[in-house]
TORMI-497101 format. One record per residue (C-alpha): x, y, z; residue in one letter. Coordinates in nm, 4 decimals, decimal comma. Layout:
REM residues N
pt c1 = X&c2 = Y&c3 = Z&residuo = A
...
REM end
This chain:
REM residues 214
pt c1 = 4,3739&c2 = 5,0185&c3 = -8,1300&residuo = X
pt c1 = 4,0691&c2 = 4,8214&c3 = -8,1455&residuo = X
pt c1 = 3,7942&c2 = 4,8014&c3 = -7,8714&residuo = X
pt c1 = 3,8470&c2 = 4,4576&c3 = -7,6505&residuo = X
pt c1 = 3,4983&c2 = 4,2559&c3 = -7,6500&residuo = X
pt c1 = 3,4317&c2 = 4,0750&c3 = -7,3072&residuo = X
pt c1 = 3,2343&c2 = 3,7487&c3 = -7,3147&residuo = X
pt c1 = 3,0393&c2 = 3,6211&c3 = -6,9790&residuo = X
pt c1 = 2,9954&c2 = 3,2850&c3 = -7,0065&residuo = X
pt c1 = 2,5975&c2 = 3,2983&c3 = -6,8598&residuo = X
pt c1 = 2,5615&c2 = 2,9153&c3 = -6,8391&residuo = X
pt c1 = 2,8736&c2 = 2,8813&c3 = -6,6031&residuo = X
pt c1 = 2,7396&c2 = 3,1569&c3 = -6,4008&residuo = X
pt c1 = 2,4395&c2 = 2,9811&c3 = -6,3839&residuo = X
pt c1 = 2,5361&c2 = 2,6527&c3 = -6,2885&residuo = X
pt c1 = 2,8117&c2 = 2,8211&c3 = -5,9973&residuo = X
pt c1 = 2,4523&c2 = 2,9859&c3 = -5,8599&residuo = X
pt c1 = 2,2404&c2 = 2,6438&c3 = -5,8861&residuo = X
pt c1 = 2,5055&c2 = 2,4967&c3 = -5,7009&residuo = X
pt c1 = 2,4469&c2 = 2,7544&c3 = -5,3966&residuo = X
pt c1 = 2,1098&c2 = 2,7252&c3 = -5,4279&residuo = X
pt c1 = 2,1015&c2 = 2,3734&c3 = -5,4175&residuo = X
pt c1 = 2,3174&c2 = 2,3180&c3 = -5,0892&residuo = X
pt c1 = 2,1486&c2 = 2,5808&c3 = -4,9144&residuo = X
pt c1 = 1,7909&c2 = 2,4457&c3 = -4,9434&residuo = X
pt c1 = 1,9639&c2 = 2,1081&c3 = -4,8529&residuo = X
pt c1 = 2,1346&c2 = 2,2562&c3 = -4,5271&residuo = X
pt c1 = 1,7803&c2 = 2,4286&c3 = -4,4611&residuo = X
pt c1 = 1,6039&c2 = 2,0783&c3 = -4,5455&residuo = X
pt c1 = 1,8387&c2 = 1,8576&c3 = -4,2707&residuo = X
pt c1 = 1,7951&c2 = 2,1887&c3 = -4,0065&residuo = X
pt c1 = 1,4375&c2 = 2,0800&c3 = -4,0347&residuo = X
pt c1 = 1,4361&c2 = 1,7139&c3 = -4,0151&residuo = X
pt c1 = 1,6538&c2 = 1,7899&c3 = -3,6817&residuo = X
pt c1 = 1,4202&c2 = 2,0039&c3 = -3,5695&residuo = X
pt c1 = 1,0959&c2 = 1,7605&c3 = -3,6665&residuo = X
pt c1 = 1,3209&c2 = 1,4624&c3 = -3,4941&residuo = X
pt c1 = 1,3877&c2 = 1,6638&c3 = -3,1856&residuo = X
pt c1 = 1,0570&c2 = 1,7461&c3 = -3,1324&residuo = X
pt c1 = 0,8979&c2 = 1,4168&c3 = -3,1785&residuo = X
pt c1 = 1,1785&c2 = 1,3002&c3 = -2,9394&residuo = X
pt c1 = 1,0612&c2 = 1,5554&c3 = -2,6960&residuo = X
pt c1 = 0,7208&c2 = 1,4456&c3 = -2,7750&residuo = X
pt c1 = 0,7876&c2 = 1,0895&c3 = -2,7238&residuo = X
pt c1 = 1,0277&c2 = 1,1940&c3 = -2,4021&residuo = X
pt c1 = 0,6644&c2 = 1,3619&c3 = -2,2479&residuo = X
pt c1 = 0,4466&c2 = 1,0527&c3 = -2,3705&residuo = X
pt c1 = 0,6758&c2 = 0,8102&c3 = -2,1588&residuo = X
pt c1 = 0,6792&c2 = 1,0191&c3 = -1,8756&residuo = X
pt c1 = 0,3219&c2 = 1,0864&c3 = -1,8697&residuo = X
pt c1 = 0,2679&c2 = 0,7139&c3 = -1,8838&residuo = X
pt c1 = 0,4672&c2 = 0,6490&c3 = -1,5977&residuo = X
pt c1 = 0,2937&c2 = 0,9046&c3 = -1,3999&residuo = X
pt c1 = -0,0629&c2 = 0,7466&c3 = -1,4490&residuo = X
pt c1 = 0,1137&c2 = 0,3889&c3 = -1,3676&residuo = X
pt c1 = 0,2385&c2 = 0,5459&c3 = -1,0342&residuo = X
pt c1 = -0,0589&c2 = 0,6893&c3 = -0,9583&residuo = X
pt c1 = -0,2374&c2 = 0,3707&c3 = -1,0328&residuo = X
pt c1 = -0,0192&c2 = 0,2034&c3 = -0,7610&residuo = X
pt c1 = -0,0467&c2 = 0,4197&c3 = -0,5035&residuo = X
pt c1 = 0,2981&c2 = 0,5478&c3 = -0,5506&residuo = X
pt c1 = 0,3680&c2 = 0,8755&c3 = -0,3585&residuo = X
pt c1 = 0,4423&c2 = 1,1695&c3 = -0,5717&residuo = X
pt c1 = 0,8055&c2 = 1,2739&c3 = -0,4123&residuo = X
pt c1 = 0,8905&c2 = 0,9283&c3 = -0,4887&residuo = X
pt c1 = 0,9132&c2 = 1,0031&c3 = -0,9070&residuo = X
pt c1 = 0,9428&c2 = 1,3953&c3 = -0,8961&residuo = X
pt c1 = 1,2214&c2 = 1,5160&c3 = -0,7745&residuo = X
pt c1 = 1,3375&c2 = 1,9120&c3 = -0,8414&residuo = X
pt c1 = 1,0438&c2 = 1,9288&c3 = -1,1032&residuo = X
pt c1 = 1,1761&c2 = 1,6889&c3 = -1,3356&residuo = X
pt c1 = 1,0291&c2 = 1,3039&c3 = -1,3594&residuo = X
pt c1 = 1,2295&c2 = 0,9926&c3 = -1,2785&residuo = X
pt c1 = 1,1420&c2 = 0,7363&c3 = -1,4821&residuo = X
pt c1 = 1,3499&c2 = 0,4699&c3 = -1,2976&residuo = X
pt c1 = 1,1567&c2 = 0,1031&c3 = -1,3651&residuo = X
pt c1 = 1,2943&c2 = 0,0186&c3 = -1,0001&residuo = X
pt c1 = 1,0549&c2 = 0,3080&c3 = -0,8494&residuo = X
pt c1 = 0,7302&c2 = 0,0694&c3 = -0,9665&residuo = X
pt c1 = 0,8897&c2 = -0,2609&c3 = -0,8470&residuo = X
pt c1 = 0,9868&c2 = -0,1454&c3 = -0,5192&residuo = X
pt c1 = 0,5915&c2 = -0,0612&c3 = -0,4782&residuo = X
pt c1 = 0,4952&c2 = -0,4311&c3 = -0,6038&residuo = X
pt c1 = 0,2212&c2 = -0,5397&c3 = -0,8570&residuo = X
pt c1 = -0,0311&c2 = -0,3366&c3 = -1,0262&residuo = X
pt c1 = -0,3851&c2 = -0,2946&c3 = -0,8396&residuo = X
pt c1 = -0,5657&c2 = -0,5364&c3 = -1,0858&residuo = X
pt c1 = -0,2940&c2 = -0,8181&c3 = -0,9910&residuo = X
pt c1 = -0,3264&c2 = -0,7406&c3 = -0,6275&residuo = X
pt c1 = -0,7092&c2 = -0,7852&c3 = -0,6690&residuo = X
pt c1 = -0,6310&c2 = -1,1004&c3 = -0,7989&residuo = X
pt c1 = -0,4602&c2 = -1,2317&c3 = -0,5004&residuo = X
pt c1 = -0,6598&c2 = -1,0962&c3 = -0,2960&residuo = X
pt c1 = -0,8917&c2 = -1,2882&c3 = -0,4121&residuo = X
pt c1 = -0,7351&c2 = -1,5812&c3 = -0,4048&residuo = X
pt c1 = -0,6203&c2 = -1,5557&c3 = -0,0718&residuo = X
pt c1 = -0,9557&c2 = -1,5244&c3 = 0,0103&residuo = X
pt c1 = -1,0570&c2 = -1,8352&c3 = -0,1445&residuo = X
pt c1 = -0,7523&c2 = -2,0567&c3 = 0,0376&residuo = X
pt c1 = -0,8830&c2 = -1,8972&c3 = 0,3579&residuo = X
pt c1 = -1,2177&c2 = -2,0047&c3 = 0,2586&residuo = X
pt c1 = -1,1304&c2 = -2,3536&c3 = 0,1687&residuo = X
pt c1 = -0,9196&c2 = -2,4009&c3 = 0,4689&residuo = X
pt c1 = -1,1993&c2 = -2,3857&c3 = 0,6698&residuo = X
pt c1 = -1,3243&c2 = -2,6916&c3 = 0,5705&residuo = X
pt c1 = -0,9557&c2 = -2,8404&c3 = 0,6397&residuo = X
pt c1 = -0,8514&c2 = -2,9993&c3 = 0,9877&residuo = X
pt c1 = -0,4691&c2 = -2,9933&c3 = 1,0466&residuo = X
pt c1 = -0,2800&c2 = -3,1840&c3 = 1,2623&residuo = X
pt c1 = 0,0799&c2 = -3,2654&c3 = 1,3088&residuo = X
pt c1 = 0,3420&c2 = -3,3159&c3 = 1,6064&residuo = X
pt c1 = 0,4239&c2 = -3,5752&c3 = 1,8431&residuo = X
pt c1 = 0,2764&c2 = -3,3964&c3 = 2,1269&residuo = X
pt c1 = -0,0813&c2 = -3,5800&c3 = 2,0167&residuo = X
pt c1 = -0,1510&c2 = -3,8966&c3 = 2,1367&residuo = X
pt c1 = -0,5525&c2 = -3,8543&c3 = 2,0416&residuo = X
pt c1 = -0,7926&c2 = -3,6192&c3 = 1,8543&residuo = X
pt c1 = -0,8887&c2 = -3,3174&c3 = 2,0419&residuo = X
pt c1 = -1,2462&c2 = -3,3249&c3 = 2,1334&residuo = X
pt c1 = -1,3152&c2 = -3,0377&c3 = 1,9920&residuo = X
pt c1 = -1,2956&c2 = -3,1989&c3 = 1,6485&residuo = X
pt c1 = -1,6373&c2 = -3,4143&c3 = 1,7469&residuo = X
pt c1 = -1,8091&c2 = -3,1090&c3 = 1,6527&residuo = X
pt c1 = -1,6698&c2 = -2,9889&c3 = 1,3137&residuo = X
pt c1 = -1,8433&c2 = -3,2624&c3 = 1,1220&residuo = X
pt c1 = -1,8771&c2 = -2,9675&c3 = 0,7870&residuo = X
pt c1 = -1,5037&c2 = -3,0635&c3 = 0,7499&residuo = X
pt c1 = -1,4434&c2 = -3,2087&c3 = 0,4089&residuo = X
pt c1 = -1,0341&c2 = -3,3072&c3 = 0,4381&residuo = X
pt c1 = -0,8243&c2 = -3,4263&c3 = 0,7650&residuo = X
pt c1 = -0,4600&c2 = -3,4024&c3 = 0,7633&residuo = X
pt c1 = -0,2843&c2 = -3,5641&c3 = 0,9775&residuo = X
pt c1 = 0,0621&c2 = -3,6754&c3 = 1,0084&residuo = X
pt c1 = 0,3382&c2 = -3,6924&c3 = 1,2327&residuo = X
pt c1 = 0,1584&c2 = -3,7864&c3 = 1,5552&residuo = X
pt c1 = 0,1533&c2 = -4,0578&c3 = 1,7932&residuo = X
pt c1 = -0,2353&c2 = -4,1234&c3 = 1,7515&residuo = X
pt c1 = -0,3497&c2 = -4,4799&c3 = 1,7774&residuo = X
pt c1 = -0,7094&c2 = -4,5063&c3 = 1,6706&residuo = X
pt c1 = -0,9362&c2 = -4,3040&c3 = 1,4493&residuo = X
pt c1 = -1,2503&c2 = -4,2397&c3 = 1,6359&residuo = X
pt c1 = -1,5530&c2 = -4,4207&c3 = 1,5767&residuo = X
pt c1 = -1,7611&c2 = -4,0360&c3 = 1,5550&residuo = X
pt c1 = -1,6076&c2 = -4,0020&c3 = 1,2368&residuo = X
pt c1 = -1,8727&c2 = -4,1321&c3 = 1,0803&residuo = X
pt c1 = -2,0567&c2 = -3,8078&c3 = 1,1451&residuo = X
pt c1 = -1,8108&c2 = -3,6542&c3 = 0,8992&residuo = X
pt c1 = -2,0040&c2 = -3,7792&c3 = 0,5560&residuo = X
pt c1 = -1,8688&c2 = -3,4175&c3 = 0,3412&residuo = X
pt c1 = -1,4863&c2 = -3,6236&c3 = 0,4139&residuo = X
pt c1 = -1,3330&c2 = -3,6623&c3 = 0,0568&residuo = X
pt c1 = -0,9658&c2 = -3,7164&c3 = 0,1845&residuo = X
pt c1 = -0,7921&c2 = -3,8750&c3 = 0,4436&residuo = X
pt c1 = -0,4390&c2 = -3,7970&c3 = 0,4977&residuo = X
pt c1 = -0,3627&c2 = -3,9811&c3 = 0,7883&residuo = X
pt c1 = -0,0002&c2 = -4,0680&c3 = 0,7349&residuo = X
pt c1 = 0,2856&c2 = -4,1458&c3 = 0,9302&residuo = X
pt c1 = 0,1408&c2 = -4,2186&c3 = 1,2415&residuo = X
pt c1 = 0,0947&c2 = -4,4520&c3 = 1,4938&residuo = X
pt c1 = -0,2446&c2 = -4,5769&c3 = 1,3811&residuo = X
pt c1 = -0,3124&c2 = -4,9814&c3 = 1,4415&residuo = X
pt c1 = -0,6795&c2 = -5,0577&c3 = 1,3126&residuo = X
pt c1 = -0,9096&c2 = -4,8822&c3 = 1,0627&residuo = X
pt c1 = -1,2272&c2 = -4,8488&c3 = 1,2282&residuo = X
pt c1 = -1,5859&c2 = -5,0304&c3 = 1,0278&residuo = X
pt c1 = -1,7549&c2 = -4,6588&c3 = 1,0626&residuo = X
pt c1 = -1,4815&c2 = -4,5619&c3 = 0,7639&residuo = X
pt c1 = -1,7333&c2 = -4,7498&c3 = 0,5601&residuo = X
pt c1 = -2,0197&c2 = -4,4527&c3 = 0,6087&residuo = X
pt c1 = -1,8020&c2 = -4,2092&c3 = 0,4347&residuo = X
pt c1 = -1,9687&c2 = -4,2232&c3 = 0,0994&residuo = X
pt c1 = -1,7830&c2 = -3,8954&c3 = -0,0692&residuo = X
pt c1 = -1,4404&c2 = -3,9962&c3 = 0,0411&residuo = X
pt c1 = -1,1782&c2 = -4,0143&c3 = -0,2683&residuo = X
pt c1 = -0,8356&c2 = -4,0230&c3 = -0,1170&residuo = X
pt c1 = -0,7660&c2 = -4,2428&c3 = 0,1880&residuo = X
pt c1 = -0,4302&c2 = -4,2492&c3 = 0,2922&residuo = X
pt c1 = -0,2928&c2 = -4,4531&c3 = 0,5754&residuo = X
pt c1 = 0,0957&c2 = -4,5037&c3 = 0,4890&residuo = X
pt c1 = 0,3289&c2 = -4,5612&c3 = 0,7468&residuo = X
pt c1 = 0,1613&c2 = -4,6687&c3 = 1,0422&residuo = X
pt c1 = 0,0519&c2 = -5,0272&c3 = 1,2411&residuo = X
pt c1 = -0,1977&c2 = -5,1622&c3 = 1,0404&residuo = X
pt c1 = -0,2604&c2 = -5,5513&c3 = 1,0525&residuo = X
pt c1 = -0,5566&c2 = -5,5607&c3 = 0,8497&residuo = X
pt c1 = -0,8475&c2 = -5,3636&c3 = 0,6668&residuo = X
pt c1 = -1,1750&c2 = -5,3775&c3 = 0,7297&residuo = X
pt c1 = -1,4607&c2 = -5,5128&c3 = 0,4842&residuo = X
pt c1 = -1,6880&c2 = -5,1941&c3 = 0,5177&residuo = X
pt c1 = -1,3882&c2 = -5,0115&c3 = 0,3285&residuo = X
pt c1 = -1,5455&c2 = -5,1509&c3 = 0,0663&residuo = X
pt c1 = -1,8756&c2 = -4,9063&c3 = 0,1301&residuo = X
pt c1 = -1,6477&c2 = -4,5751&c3 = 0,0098&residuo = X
pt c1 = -1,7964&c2 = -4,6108&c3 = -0,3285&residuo = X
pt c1 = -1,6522&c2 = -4,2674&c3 = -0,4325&residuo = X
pt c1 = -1,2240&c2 = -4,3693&c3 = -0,3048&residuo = X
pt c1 = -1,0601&c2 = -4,3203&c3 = -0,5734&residuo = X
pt c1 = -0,6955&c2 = -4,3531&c3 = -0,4656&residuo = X
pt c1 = -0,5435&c2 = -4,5653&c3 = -0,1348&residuo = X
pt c1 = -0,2423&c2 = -4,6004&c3 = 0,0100&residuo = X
pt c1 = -0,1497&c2 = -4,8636&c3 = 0,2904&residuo = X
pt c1 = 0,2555&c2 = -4,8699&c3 = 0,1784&residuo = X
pt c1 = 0,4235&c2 = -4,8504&c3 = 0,5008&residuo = X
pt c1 = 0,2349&c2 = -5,1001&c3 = 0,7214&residuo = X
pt c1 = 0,4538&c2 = -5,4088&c3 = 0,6998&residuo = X
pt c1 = 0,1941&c2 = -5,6399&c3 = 0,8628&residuo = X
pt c1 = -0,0766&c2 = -5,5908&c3 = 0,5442&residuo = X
pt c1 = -0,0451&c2 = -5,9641&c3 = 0,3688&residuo = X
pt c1 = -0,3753&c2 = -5,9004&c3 = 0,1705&residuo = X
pt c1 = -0,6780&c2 = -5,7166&c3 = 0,1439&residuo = X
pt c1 = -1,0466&c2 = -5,8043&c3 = 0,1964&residuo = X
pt c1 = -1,2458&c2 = -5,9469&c3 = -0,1399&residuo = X
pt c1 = -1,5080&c2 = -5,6703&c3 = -0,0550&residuo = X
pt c1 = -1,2265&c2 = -5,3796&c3 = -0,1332&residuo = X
REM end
């Protein structure tokens, strides 16, 4: 009986073992990439939370407010419940400040409780606009010729019947406007207001024409 010779096909053998090998640095390739993603999500997780932090802090925003039980709430509704940032604030701040500044030189009057200027207004002769509307005034006074920073005078919807000649010394005044009143007629020395750039008489039915000198 003869011996039996056993064959081992190597390259078989070799290419079942690739195959192992292959798949197992693949599995150990995409454990890593999950690991690299996770991390940089973690990292990215921190970044945004750090960044909200500073943007709390820069409004003012109490701490318990955004940590709560150690962890950080990152809830967009946290930093508009607590408004603008401090550079936009500054902004209107400043601005307010400017309206309040440039309302100084404004006069404001309205309501059908006035039948005259107050005499306190004699006095205020820095003012540079009058508004006035609403009122049962008559007659502009003749002191407002005193008034020569006056660039615009909204005088509408009042009871006003004549334009006095002293309008004519108000050399800066751009914007007269007398709508809606009882004007007959308009005085000559209008003509003076070299600067009026815009005037409005609409309203006062009994205005058939206006002087050559205007």
């Amino acid at each position: 009986m003869g011996h039996q010779v056993i064959i081992f096909d190597f390259s078989l053998i070799r290419g079942l073992w690739e195959t192992r090998v292959k798949k197992s640095k693949e599995r150990q390739k995409k454990e890593e990439e999950r690991l690299e993603k996770s991390s940089l999500e973690k990292l990215n997780s921190l970044g945004r939370e750090w960044n909200f932090i500073l943007e709390c802090r820069k409004r003012g925003i109490p701490q318990a407010k955004y940590l709560r039980n150690g962890f950080v709430d990152t809830n967009e509704k946290i930093l508009d419940t607590y408004g603008k940032t401090p550079q936009i604030q500054k902004r209107r701040a400043l601005s307010d400040e400017a309206d309040k500044e440039r309302n100084k030189f404004i006069f404001r009057l309205s309501g059908e409780q006035w039948m005259e200027f107050p005499d306190s207004l004699k006095e205020q002769t820095y003012l540079k606009e009058w508004h006035v509307c609403n009122t049962l005034i008559q007659t502009i006074p003749a002191y407002i010729a005193s008034f020569q920073d006056l660039t615009v005078l909204e005088l509408s919807k009042n009871q006003i019947n004549h334009l006095p000649v002293e309008i004519g010394c108000l050399k800066n005044l751009k914007v007269l406007n007398v709508s809606f009143n009882n004007l007959k007629s308009v005085p000559p020395e209008l003509g003076d207001c070299e600067n009026l750039e815009k005037l409005d008489l609409s309203g006062n039915m009994e205005i058939t024409e206006l002087p050559f000198e205007v």
